[in-house]
PyMOL CGO cylinders between C-alpha atoms (Angstrom):
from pymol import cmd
from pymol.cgo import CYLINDER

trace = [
    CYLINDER, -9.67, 50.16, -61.86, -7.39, 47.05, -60.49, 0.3, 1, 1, 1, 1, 1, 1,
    CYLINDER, -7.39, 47.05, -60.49, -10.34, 46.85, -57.63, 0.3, 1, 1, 1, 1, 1, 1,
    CYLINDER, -10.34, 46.85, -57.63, -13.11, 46.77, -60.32, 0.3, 1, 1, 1, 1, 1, 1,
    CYLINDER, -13.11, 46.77, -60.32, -11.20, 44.27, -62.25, 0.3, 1, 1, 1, 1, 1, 1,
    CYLINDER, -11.20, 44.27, -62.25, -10.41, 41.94, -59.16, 0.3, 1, 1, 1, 1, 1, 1,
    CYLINDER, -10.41, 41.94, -59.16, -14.18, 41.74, -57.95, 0.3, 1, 1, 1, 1, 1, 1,
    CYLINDER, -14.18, 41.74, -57.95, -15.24, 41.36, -61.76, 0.3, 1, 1, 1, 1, 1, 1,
    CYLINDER, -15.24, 41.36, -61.76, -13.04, 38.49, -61.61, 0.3, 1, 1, 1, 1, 1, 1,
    CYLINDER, -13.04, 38.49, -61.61, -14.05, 37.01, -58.10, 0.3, 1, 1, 1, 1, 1, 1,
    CYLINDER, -14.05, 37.01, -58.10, -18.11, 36.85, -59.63, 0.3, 1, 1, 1, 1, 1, 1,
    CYLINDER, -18.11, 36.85, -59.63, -17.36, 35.14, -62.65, 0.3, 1, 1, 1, 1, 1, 1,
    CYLINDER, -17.36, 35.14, -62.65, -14.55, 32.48, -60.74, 0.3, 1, 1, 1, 1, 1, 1,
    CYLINDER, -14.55, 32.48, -60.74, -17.84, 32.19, -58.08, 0.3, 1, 1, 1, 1, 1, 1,
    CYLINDER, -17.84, 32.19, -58.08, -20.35, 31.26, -60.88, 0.3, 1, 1, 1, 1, 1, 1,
    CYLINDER, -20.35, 31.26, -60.88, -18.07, 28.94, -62.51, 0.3, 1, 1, 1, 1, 1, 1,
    CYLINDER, -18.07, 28.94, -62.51, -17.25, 27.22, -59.02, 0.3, 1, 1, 1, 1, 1, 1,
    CYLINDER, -17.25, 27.22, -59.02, -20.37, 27.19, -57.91, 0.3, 1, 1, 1, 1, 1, 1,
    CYLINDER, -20.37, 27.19, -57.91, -22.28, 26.01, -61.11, 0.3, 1, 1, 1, 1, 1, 1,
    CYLINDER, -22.28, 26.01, -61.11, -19.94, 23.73, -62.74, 0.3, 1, 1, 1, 1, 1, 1,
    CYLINDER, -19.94, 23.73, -62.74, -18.80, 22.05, -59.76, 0.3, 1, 1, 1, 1, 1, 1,
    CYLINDER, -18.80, 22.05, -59.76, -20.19, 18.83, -58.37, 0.3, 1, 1, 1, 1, 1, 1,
    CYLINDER, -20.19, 18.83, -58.37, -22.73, 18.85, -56.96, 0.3, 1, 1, 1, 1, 1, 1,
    CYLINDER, -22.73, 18.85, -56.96, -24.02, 22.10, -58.86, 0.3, 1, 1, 1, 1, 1, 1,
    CYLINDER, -24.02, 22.10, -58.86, -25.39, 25.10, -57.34, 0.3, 1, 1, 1, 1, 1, 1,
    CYLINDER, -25.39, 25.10, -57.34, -27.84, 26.38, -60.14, 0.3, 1, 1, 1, 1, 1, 1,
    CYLINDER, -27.84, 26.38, -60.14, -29.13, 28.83, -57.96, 0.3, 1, 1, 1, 1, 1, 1,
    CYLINDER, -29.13, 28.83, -57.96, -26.10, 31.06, -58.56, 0.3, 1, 1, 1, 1, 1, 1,
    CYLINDER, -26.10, 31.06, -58.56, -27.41, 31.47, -62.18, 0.3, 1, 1, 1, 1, 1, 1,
    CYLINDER, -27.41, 31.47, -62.18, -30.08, 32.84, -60.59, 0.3, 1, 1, 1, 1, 1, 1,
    CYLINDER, -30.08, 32.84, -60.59, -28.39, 35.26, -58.76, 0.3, 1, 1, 1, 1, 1, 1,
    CYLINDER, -28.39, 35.26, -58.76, -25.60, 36.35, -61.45, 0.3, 1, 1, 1, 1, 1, 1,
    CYLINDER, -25.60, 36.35, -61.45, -27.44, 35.72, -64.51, 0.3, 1, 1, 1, 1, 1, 1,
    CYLINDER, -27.44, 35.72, -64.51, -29.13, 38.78, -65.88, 0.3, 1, 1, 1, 1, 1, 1,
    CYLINDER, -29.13, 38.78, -65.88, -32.76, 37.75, -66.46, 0.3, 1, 1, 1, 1, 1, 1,
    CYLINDER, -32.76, 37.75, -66.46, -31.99, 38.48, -70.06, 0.3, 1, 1, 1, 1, 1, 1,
    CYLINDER, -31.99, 38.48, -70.06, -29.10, 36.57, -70.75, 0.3, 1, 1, 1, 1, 1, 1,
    CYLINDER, -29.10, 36.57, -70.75, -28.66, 35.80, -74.42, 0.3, 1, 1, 1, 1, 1, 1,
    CYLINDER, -28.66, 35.80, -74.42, -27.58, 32.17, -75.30, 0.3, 1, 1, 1, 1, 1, 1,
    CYLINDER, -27.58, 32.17, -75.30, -26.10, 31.02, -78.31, 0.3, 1, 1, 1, 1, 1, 1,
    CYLINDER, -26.10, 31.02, -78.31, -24.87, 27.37, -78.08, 0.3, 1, 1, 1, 1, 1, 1,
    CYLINDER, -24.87, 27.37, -78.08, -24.29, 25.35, -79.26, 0.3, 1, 1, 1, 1, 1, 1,
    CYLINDER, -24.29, 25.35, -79.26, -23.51, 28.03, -82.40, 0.3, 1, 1, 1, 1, 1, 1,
    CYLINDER, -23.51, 28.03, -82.40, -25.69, 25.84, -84.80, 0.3, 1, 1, 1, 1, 1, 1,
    CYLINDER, -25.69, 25.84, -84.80, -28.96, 26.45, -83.15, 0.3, 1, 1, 1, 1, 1, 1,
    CYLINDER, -28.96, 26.45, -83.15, -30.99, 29.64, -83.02, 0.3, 1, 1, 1, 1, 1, 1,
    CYLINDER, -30.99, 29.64, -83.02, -30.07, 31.78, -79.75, 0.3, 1, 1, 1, 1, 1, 1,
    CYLINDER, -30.07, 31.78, -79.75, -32.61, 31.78, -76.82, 0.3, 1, 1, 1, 1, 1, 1,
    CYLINDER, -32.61, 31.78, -76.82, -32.94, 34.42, -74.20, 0.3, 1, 1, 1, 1, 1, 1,
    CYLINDER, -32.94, 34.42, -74.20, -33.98, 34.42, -70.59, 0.3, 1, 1, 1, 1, 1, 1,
    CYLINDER, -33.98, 34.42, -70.59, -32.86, 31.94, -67.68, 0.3, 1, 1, 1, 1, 1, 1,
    CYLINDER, -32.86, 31.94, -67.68, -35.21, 28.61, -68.73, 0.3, 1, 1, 1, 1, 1, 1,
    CYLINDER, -35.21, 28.61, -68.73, -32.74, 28.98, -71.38, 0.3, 1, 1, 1, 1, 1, 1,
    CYLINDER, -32.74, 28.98, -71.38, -29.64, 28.84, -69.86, 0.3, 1, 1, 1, 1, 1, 1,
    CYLINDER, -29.64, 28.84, -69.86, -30.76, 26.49, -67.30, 0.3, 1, 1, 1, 1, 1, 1,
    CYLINDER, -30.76, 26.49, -67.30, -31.99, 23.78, -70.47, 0.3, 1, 1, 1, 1, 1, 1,
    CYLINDER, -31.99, 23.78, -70.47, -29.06, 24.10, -72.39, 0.3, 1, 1, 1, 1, 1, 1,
    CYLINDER, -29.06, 24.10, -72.39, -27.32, 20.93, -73.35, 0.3, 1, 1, 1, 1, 1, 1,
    CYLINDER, -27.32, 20.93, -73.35, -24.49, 19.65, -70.94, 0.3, 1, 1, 1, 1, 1, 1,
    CYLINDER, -24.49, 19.65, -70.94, -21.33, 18.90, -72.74, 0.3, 1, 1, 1, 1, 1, 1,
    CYLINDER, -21.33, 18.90, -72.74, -19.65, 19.00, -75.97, 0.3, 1, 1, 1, 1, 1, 1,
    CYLINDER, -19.65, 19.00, -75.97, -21.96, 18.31, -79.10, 0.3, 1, 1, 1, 1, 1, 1,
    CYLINDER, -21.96, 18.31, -79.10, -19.95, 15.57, -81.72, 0.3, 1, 1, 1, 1, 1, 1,
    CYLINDER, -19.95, 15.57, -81.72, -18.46, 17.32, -84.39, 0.3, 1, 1, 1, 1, 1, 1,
    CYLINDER, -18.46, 17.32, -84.39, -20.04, 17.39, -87.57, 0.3, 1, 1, 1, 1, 1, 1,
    CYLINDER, -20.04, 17.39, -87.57, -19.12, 15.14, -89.98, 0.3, 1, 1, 1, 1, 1, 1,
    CYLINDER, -19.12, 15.14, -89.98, -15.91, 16.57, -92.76, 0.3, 1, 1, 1, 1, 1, 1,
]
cmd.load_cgo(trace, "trace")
């Protein structure tokens, strides 16, 4: 179980490294995406599915909406 955990946590620390890091390596997505990836964000718009939309989805924080 502690061995399933550890390389659980060693993929997801490897796709964060190596796709938010500078320069980015997008081809990790790729690699450790499932082709079916659902994406919801930001939370306003309708989710998308499938790596185009993953690899399209807006960099950064969107401004908060006004109170």
């Amino acid at each position: 179980m502690a061995a399933e955990l550890l390389a659980r946590q060693a993929i997801v620390g490897r796709g964060f490294k190596d796709s938010w890091s500078t320069p980015s390596d997008l081809a990790v997505v790729d690699e450790l995406v499932a082709p079916d990836v659902l994406l919801q964000y930001p939370p306003e718009q309708p989710a998308a599915t499938g790596f185009g939309a993953l690899l399209s989805a807006p960099i950064g924080v969107p401004p908060l909406p006004d109170a």
